[in-house]
N, C-alpha and C positions, 0 to 999 in steps of 0.2 A: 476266415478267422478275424476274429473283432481286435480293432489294431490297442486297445489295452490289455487283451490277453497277450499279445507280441509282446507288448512294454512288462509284463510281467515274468514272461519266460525269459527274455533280453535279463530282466535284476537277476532272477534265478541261477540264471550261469553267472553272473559277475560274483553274486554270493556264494554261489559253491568252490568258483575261485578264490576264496578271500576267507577260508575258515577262521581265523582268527577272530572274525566277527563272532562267532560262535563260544559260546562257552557254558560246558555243561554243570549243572550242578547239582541231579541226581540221573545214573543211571542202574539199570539191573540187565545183567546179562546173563543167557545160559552159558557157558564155555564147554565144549564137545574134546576134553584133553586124551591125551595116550591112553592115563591110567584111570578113564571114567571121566566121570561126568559134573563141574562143578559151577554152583551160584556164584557170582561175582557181585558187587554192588559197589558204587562210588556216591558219597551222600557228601555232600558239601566240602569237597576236597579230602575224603576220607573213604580208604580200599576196604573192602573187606572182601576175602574169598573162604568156600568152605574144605578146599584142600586142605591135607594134613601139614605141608611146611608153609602156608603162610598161619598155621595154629602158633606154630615156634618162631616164625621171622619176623611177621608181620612184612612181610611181601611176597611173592611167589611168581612162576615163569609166566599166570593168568594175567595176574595186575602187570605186571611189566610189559604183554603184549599189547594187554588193551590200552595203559597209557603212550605207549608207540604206535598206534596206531590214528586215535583223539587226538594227538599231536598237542598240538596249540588249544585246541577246545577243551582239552583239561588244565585248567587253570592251575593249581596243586600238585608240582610233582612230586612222585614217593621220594624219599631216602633211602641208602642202601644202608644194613645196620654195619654194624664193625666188620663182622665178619666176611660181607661181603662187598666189601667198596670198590675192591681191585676186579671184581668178577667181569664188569664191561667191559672194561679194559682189556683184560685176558682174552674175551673172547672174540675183540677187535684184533689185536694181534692175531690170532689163527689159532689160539692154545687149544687143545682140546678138552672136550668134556668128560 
């Protein structure tokens, strides 16, 4: 192995350690949900999915997973609307669904 291919897998791990480096600013996803099958997109700090309650919320359980997931690579995080601001909280405590 040619010792700058070393030095490049060497950064590689240091960068995969270090997402923060990272930050996306478009992505498209399939999402494979319960209840079917939904597009997801993320374009310049803006969710859109094509389930039926991010139609009425403008968020949904797709975008919440994928921005916990991106962590820190998603630069933008959502907001929870009125109605649902206590909902993380709740589900930290143990509440049930």
């Amino acid at each position: 192995m040619q010792s700058s291919l070393i030095g490049k897998v060497q950064k590689a791990k240091q960068y995969a350690q270090e997402p923060e480096r990272i930050q996306f600013q478009q992505i498209k996803v399939h999402f494979q949900g319960e209840n079917g099958d939904h597009d997801v997109t993320y374009d310049q700090g803006t969710w859109d999915c094509t389930c039926h309650f991010f139609a009425g919320w403008g968020i949904c359980c797709h975008t919440m997973a994928l921005e916990r997931i991106l962590g820190v690579m998603v630069p933008t995080k959502q907001t929870y609307p009125e109605g649902l601001q206590h909902a993380e909280v709740a589900v930290a405590a143990g509440a049930a669904v």
